[in-house]
C-alpha positions as a printed Julia matrix, in Angstrom:
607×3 Matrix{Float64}:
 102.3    60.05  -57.2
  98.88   60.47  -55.55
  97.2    57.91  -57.76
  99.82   55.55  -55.68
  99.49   57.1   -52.6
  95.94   56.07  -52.55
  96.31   53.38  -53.32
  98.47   52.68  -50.53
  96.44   54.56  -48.07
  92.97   52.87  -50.04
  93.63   49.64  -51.5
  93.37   48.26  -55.22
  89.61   48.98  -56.58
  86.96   46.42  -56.0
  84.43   44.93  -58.72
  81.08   45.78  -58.55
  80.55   42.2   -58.1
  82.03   42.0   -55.22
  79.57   44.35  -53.3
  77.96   40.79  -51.63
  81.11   40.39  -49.92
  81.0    43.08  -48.01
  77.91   42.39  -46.14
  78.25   42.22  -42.81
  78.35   39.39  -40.43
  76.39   39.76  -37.16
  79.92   39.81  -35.03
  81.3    42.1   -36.82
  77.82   44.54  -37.18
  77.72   44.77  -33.5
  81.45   46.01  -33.08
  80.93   48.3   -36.32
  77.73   49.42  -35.18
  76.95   48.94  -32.02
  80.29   50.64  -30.88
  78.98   54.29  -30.62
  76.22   53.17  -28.2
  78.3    50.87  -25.85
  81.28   53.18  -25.88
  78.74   55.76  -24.27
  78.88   54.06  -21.18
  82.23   55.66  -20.39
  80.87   59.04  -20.61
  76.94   58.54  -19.82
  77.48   57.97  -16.09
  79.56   60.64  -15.79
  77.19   63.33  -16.99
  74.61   62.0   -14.34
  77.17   62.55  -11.65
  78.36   66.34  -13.43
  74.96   67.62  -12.75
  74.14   66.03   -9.42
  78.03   67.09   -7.84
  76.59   70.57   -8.24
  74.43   69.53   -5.22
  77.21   67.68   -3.74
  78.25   64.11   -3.08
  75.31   63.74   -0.92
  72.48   63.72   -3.73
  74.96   61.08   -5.88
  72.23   58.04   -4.35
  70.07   59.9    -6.91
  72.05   58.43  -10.05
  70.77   54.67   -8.9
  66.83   56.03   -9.57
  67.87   58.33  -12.67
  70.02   55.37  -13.79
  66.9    52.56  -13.84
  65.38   55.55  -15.79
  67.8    55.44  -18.54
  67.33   51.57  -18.69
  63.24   51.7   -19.0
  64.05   54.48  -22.4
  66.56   51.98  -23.38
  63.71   48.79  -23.1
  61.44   50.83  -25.01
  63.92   52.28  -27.67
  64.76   48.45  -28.33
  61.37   47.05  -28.89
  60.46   50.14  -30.98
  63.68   50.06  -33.31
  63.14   46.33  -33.72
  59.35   46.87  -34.94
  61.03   49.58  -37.47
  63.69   47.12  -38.81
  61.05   44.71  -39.58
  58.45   47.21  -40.86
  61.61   48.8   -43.12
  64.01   46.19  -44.33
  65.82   48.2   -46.72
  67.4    50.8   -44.24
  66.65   54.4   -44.14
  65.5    54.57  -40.17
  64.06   57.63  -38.98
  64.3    59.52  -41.61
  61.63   56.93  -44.06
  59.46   56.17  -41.22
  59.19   59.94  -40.07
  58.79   61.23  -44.25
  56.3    57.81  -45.08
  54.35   58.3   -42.43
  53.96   61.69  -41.22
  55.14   63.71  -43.95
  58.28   65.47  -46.01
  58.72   67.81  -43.66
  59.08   65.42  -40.24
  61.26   63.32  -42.05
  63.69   65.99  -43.5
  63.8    67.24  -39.74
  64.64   63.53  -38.77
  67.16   63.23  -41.24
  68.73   66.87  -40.87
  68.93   65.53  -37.07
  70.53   62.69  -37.82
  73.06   63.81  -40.2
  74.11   66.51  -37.63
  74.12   63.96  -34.99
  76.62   61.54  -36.71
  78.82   64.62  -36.9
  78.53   65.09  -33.48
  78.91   60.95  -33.05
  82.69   61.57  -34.5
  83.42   64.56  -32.81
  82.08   63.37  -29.56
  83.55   60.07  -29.35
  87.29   61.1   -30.81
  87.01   63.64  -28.18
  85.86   61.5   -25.28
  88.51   59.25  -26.23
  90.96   62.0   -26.29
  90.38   62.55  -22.59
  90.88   59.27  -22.32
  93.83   59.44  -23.46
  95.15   62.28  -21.72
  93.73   60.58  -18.33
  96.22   58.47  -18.48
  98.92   60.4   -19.91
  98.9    64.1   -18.28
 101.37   65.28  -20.14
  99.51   64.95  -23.79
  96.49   67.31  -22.06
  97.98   70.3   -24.11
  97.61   68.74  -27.49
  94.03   67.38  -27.33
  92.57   69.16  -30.3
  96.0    67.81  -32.12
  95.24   64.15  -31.4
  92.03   63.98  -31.81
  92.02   65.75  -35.42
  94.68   62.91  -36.08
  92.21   60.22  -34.9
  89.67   61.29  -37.21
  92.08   61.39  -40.23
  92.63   57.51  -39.24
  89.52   56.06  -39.01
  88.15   57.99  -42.28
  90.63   56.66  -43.73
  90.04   53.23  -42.58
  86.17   53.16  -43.72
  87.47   54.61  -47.33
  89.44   51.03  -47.67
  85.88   49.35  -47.04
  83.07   48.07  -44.61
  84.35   44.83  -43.98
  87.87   45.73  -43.59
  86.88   48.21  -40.88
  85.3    46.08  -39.23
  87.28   43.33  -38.94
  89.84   45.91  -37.3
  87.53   47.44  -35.1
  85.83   44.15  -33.63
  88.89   43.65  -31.56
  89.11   46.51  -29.98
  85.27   46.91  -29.11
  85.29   43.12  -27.46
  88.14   43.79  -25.48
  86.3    46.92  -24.22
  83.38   44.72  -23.26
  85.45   42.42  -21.47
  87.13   45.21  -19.9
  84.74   46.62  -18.09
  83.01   42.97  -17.41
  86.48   42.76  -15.67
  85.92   46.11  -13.89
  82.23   45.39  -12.66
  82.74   41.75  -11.6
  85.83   42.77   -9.38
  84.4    45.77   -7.96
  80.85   44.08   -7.52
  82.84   40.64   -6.05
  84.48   43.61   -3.46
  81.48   45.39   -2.2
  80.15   41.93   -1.42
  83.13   41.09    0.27
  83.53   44.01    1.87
  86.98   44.65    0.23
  85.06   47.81   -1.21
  86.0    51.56   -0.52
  86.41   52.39    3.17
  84.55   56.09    2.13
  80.79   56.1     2.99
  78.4    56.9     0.15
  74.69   58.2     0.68
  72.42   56.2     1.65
  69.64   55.45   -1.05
  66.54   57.29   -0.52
  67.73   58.72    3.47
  69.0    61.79    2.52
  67.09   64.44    0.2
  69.85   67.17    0.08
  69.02   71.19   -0.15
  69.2    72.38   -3.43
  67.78   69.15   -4.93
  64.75   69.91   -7.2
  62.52   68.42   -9.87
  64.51   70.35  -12.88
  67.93   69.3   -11.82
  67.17   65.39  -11.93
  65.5    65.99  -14.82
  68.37   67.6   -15.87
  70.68   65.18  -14.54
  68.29   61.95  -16.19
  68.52   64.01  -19.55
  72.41   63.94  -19.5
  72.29   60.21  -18.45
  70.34   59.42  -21.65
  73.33   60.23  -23.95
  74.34   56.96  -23.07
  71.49   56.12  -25.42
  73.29   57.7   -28.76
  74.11   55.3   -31.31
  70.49   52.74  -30.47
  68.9    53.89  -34.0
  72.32   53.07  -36.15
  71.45   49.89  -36.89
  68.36   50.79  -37.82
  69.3    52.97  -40.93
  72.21   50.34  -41.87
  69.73   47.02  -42.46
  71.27   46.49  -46.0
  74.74   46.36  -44.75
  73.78   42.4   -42.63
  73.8    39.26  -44.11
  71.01   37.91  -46.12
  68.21   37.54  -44.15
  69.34   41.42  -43.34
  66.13   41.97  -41.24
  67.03   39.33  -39.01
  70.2    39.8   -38.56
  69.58   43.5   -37.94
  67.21   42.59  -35.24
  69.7    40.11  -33.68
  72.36   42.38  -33.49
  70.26   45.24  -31.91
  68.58   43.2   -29.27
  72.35   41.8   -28.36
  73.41   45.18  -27.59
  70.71   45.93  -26.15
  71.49   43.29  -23.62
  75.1    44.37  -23.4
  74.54   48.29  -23.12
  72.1    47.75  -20.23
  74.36   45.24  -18.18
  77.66   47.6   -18.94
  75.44   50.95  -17.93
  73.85   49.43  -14.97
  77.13   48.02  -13.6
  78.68   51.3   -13.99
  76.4    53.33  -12.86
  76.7    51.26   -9.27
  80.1    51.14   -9.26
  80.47   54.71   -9.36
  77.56   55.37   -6.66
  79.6    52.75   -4.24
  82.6    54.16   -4.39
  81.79   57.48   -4.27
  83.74   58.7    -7.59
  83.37   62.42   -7.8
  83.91   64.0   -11.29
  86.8    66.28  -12.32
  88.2    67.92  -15.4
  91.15   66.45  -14.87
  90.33   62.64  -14.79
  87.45   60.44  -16.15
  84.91   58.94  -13.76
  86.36   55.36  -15.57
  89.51   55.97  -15.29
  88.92   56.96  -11.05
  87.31   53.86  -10.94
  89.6    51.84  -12.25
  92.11   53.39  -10.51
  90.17   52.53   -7.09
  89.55   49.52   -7.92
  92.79   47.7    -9.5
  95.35   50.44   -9.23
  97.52   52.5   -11.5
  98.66   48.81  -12.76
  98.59   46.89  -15.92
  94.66   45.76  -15.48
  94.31   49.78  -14.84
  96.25   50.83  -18.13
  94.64   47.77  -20.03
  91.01   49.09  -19.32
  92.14   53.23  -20.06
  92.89   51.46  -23.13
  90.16   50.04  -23.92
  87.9    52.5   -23.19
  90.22   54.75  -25.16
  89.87   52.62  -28.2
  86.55   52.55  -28.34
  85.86   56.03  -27.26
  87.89   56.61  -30.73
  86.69   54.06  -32.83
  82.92   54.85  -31.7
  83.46   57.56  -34.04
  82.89   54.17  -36.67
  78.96   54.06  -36.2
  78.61   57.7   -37.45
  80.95   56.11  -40.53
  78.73   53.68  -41.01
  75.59   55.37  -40.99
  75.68   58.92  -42.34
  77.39   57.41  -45.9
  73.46   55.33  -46.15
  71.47   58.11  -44.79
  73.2    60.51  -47.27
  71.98   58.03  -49.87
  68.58   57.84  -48.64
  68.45   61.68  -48.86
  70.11   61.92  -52.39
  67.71   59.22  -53.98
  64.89   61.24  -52.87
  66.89   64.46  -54.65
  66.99   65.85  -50.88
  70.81   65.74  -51.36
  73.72   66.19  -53.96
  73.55   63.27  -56.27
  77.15   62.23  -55.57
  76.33   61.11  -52.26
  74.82   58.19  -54.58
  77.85   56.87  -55.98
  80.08   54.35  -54.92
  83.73   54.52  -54.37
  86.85   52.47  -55.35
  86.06   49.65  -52.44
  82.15   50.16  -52.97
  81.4    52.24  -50.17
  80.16   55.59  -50.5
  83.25   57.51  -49.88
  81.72   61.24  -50.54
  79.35   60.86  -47.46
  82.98   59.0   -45.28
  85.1    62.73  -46.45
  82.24   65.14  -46.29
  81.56   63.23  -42.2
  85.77   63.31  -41.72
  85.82   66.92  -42.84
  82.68   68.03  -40.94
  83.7    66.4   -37.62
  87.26   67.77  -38.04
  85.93   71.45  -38.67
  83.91   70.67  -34.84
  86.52   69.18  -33.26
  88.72   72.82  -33.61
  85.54   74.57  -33.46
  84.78   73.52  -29.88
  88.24   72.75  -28.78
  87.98   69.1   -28.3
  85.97   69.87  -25.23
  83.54   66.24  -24.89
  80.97   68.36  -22.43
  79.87   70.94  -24.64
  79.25   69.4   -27.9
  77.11   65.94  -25.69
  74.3    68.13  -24.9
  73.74   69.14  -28.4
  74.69   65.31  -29.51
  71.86   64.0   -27.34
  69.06   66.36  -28.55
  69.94   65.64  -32.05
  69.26   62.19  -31.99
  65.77   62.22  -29.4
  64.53   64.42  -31.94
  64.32   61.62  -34.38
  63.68   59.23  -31.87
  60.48   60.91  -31.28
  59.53   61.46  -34.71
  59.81   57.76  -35.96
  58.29   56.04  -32.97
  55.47   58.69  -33.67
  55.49   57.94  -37.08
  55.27   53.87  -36.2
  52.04   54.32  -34.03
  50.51   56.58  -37.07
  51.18   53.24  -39.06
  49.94   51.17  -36.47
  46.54   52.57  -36.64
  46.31   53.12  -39.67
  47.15   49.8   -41.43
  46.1    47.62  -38.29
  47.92   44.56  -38.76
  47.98   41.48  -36.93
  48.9    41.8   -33.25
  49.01   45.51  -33.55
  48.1    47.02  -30.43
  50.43   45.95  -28.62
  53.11   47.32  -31.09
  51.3    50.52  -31.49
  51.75   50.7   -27.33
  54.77   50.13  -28.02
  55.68   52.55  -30.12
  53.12   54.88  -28.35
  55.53   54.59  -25.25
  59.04   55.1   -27.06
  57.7    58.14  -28.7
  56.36   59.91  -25.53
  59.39   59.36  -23.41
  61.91   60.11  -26.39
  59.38   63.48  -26.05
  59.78   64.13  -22.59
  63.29   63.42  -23.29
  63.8    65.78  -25.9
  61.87   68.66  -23.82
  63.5    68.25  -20.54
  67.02   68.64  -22.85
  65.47   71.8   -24.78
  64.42   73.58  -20.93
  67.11   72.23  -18.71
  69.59   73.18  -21.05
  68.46   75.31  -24.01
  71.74   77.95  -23.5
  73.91   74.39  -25.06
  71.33   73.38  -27.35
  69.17   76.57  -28.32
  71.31   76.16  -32.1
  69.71   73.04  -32.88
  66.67   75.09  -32.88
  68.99   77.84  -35.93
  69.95   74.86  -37.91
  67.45   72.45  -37.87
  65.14   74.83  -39.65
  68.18   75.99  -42.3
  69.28   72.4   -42.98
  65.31   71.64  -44.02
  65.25   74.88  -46.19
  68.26   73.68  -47.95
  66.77   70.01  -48.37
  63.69   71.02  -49.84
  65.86   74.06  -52.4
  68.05   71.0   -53.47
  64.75   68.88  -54.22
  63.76   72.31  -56.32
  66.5    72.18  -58.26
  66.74   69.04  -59.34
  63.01   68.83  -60.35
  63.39   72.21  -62.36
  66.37   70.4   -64.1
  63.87   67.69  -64.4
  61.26   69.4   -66.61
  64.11   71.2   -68.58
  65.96   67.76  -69.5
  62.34   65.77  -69.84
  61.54   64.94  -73.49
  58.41   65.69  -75.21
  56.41   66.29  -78.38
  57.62   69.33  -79.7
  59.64   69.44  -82.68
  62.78   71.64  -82.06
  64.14   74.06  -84.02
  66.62   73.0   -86.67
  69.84   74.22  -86.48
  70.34   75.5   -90.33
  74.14   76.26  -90.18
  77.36   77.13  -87.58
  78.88   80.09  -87.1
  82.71   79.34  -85.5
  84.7    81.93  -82.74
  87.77   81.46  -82.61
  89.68   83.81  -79.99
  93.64   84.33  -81.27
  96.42   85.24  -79.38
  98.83   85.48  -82.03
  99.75   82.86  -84.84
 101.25   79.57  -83.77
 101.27   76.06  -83.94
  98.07   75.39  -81.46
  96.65   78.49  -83.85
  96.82   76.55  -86.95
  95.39   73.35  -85.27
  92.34   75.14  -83.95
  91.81   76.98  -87.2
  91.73   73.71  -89.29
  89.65   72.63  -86.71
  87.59   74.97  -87.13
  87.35   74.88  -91.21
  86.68   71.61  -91.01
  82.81   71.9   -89.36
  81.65   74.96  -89.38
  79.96   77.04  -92.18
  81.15   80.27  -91.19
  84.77   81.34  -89.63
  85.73   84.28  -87.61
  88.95   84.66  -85.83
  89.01   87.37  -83.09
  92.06   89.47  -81.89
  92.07   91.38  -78.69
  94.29   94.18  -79.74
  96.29   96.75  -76.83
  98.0    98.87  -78.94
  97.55  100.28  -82.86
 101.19   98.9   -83.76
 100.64   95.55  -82.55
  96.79   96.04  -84.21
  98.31   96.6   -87.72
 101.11   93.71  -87.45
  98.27   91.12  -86.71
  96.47   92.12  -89.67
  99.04   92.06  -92.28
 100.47   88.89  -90.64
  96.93   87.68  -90.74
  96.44   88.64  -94.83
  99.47   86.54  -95.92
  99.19   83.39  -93.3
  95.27   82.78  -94.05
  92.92   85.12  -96.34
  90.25   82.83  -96.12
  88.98   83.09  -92.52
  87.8    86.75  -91.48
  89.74   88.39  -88.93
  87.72   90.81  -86.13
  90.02   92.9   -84.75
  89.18   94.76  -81.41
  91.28   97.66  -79.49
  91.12   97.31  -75.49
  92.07  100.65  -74.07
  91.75   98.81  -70.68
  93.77   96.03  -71.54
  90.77   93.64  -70.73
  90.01   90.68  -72.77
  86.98   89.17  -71.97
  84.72   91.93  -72.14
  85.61   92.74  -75.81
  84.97   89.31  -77.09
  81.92   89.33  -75.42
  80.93   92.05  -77.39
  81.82   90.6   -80.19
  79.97   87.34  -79.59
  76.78   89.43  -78.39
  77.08   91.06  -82.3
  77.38   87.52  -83.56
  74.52   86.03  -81.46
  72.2    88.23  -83.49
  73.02   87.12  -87.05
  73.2    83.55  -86.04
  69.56   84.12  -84.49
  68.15   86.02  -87.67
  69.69   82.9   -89.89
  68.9    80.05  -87.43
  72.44   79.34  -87.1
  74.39   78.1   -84.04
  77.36   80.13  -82.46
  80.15   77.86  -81.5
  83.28   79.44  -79.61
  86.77   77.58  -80.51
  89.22   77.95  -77.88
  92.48   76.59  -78.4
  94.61   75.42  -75.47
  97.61   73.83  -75.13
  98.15   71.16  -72.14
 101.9    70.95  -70.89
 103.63   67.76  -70.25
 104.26   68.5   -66.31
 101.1    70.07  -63.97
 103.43   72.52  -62.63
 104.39   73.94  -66.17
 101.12   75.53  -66.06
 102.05   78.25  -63.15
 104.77   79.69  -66.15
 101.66   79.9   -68.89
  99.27   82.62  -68.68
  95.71   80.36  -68.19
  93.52   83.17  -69.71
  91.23   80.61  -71.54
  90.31   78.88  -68.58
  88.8    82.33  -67.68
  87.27   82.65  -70.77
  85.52   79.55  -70.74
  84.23   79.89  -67.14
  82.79   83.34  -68.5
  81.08   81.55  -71.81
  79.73   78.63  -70.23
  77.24   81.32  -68.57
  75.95   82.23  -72.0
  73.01   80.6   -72.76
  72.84   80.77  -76.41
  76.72   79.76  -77.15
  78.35   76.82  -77.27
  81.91   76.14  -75.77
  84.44   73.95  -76.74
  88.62   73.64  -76.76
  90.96   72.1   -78.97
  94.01   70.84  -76.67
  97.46   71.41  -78.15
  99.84   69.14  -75.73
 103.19   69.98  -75.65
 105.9    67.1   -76.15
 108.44   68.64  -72.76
């Protein structure tokens, strides 16, 4: 039943060879990746606006300056990420450039970031698309936390059937989002110079310096703005998703939405200065201008749509990335190894659950609420913004290639703004973010006791020159119950291999003590039978015992212990509530024991 309902959910398993198939096309890389960082212009103008309405509507002319600032950290975020594609063709982002360059520890604190960050990417977007949502529909504001976990179940489950298929679904709705608000800005641009525009008066630029304005609250305010910038360094880590030549094609993409993201930002941005849109719980500054604009009509519910959509599906570039990232860590033992494999349709499906799962757990955590988890969202990812355009100008000057200065500038500039950036979020708001600053630190610690582990397993696994010990003979434990079919299997089992026998009853009572023995005498002589009385009805720690007695013979003879246990398997999964499971407890108990081996002989019942 579940094998076919994933399959139905899934799809039918792909060949290995088919992995060139789904490469990505540069159409459908910028919808699949690009998505997180263009769907932040419905929520990055509004956080400029949040932190200046605490002012009043008279400092809003302050979002045109603050906005231009966001665009100059976009320009040099491009140029930078483009110098990394070509400089790292096989993926990895940050996180390589940070560890290559300026050591382990940088780069497990860009990668940490990063992983938490495309947690946050799903949370944040589902959310901000939830409010979307419930813009538009009042009614659904109670059950935000409700949709939004459902939202998440959806698109996980859409990147489990496969890269390509995901994206083929979620170009649509990412285009129509583009031409959406292309719709929105040309209109309401076409009205101010028309002067069909709002009949409210907006400040003047530069006239009016309000009381109350100061140097930390546009810093503040140009801090928020720059989570419209979430999302620029995801194509970045996902280079060996593109189309032969990936680099290319990586580069291609990113400059495009570049281009886009600044045209759809600045537009916005205006818009919402113009017309004077105030921010509220209640309603989204995109969905007020829309509203002002068009109307509560069809062109109205068509771009709440939209922007819903892609708020939603947004959630797709932390998909996308975290899976490869999660690779990168696990090659370099930084991360479980099954973060390595690849699923049924060749994506790596235990980084898509352990990201659905994660971002669910958030979601609840925080309510759904979009405002408090972007804060934390934003510092995440100019944390490893700074690190790799750091770690590019270390490169720079220390390989000096052809035309490097000016990409070590570059770089140099990206990494000192993403800085600024990064402080101006930790001061201005360190009572939202001050966490990052708990588990940063813990998720490093448990990077670098992973990498410890797996080396020590390393060395212990790692052949050499020294001839072992050889094993001279077998000493076989069986554990008994009674004496029964799945008994007898296990015992001629047992016969069969080893060089010594015991069987081992855990007795509760003398009555029951003395009928297993004489039953024992006439049904088989030849193996020895240990009998032990448990006052406290317990049955592991007595066989210990008895194996601890054994493990001492079998060590003075250079013999090997072996412990039999017999099972039987029933025909139906449920059947096994109405069977006592005792040797599953033993077994967990043995496997600890250094010096034994385990093993079971199944006895499957026919109904």
């Amino acid at each position: 039943m579940l094998s076919i309902l994933k399959r139905y959910l899934i799809g039918k398993p792909l060949k290995t060879t088919e992995l060139g198939e789904q490469k990505l096309s540069n159409t459908k890389a910028l919808a699949i990746l690009s998505s997180d960082a263009l769907s932040s212009v419905a929520y990055g103008p509004e956080q400029i606006l949040i932190v200046l309405a605490t002012v009043g509507a008279v400092a809003y002319w302050y979002s045109i300056p603050i906005g231009i600032g966001v665009l100059i950290l976009l320009l040099a975020l491009i140029l930078s990420y483009r110098q990394i594609i070509f400089s790292y063709p096989h993926g990895g982002g940050a996180y390589v450039v940070s560890k290559q360059n300026l050591g382990v520890i940088p780069g497990l604190v860009a990668g940490g970031s990063l992983l938490v960050d495309y947690i946050l990417t799903v949370a944040v977007s589902v959310s901000a698309g939830t409010d979307a949502i419930t813009s538009a529909i009042p009614i659904l504001h109670s059950h935000t936390v409700f949709i939004a976990v459902l939202l998440v179940i959806f698109i996980t489950i859409l990147n489990l059937r496969g890269l390509t298929e995901s994206a083929s679904i979620l170009a649509y709705p990412v285009y129509l989002f583009v031409v959406a608000l292309v719709i929105i800005i040309v209109v309401g641009l076409f009205n101010v110079i028309t002067g069909n525009g709002p009949q409210v008066t907006h400040s003047p630029i530069g006239t009016t310096i309000p009381g109350g304005i100061s140097l930390f609250l546009l810093l503040k305010a140009f801090s928020s703005g720059c989570s419209a910038l979430t999302g620029v360094e995801a194509i970045s880590n996902a280079i060996p998703n593109f189309k032969e030549p990936s680099e290319r094609n990586a580069a291609k993409t990113l400059t495009m939405m570049g281009l886009i993201l600044a045209v759809l930002f600045s537009g916005i941005m205006f818009l919402a200065y113009w017309y004077s849109i105030t921010p509220n719980a209640e309603e989204t500054v995109m969905s007020q201008l829309g509203s002002e604009i068009f109307g509560r009509n069809i062109i109205y519910y068509f771009i709440q749509g939209t922007t819903a959509l892609i708020l939603v599906l947004a959630a797709n570039t932390g998909f996308s990335a975290f899976p490869l990232l999660a690779y990168n860590l696990a090659s370099d033992k930084f991360m479980p190894r099954m973060y390595l494999l690849r699923g049924d349709r060749l994506g790596y499906s235990n980084g898509i659950i352990t990201l659905g799962v994660a971002s669910i757990l958030l979601i609840i955590a925080f309510q759904g609420k979009t405002e408090q988890l972007i804060p934390l969202y934003a510092v995440g990812v100019f944390v490893p913004f700074t690190l790799s355009q750091t770690g590019m100008v270390i490169k720079w000057l220390r390989e000096k290639p052809a035309n490097w200065f000016p990409k070590m500038i570059t770089n140099l500039v990206g990494a000192l703004i993403s800085a600024l950036v990064s402080i101006i979020f930790l001061t201005t708001k360190f009572n939202q973010v001050w966490s990052i600053l708990v588990f940063l630190p813990l998720i490093v610690y448990l990077f670098l006791t992973i990498r410890k582990h797996y080396e020590a397993v390393g060395d212990q696994l790692r052949l050499n020159n020294d001839i072992p010990d050889k094993i001279k003979g077998n000493i076989m434990i069986v554990p008994v119950a009674g004496i029964t079919k799945v008994v007898e299997r296990t015992m001629q089992y047992a016969q069969g291999i080893a060089d010594e026998v015991y069987a081992v009853y855990i007795s509760f009572d003398k009555e029951s003590e003395q009928q297993m023995r004489d039953k024992w005498e006439t049904w088989n002589p030849n193996v020895k039978l240990i009998v032990v009385h448990s006052e406290y009805r317990e049955i592991t720690r007595p066989l210990l015992k008895v194996i601890d007695q054994m493990e001492q013979k079998a060590h003075e003879n250079g013999f090997e212990i072996t412990v039999l246990i017999p099972q039987f398997i029933t025909k139906k999964n449920w059947h096994n509530v109405l069977h006592n499971q005792s040797s599953l407890l033993l077994r967990a108990y043995l496997l600890h024991k250094r010096s034994v081996i385990v093993t079971t002989v199944p006895y499957r019942f026919k109904v």
